[in-house]
N, C-alpha and C positions, 0 to 999 in steps of 0.2 A: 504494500500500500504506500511506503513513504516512495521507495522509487517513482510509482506511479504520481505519486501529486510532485516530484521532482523532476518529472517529464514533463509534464503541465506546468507547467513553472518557468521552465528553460524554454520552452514552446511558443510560450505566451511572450516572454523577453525577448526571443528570438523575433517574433511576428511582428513586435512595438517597434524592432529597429528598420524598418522599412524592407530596404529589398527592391527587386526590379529594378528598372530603369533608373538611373541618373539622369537629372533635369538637363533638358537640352539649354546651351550656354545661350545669351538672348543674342539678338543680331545687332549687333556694333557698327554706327555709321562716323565713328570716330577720326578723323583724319579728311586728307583734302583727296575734295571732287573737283571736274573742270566742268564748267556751264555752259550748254548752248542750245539754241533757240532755234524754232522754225515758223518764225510766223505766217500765218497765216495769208497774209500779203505776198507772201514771197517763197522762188525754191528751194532757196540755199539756206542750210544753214550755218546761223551764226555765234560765234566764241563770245560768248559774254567775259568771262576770267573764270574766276576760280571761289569757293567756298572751303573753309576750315572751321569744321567741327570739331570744338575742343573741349564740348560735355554733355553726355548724353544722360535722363534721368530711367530709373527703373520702369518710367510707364511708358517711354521710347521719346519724350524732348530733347528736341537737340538745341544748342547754340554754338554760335561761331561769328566768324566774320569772312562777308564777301570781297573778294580782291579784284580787281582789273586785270585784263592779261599781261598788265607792264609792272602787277605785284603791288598796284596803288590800293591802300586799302577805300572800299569804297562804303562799307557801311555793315550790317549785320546780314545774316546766316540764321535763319531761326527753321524750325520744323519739327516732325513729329515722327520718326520710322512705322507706328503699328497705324495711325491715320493718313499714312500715306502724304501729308500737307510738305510744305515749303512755302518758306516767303524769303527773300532776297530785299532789303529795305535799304534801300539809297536814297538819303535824305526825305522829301515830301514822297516819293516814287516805291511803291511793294511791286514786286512780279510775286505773285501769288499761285504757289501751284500746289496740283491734286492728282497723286500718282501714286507710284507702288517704289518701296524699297529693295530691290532682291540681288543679292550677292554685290558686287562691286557695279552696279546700276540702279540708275532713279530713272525710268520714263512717268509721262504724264501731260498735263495738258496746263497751258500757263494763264492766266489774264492780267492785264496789268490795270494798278491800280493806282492815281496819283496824277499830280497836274501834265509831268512832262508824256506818261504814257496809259494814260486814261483810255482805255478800252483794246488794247492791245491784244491780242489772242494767238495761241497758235501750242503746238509742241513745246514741249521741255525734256532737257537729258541731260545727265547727268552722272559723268563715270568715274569711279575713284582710281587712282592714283597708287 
């Protein structure tokens, strides 16, 4: 009988310690992406510069700061990996986007928002580095 409730014992401890799978590690957008556009106006696409994410929170916010392709810092870097968003904020000016995060790529789609580019539309991309 005592083995018996020392089996149930060790059973029951064993089962409280989990087991299975280990948590899949979350997806990190941490580091820099290079930015370019395809608006809608037009076929080509265009280099905006660059974005550096240098903090991402548990529920997937990101911050950073957006650069020029000439490395000019140009303003903030904000978004979200599991809402898929993006905003780019130069001064009065958001390019605002709504896309997917997945491996070392952002696709998605842009609008802008703000006096110099106020109604703006088209593709966004976005690949890291």
């Amino acid at each position: 009988m005592k083995k018996l409730l020392l089996l149930t014992a060790v059973t029951a401890l064993l089962a409280s310690c989990g087991g299975g799978t280990p948590p899949v590690p979350e997806y990190s957008a941490i580091g820099t992406w290079n930015v370019r556009v395809l608006p809608d106006t037009v076929s080509d696409w265009r280099y905006l510069g660059y974005a550096t994410f240098t903090s991402q929170d548990a529920n997937g916010g990101l911050d950073g700061t957006f650069y020029s392709p000439e490395g000019v810092t140009l303003g903030r870097a904000v978004g979200n990996t599991k809402a898929g968003s993006l905003g780019l904020v130069v001064g009065l000016n958001v390019i605002s986007g709504s896309g997917t995060f997945s491996g070392n790529l952002y696709n998605g789609r842009y609008e802008g928002v703000g006096i110099d580019i106020q109604g703006a539309k088209g593709r966004i991309e976005m690949t890291k580095r």
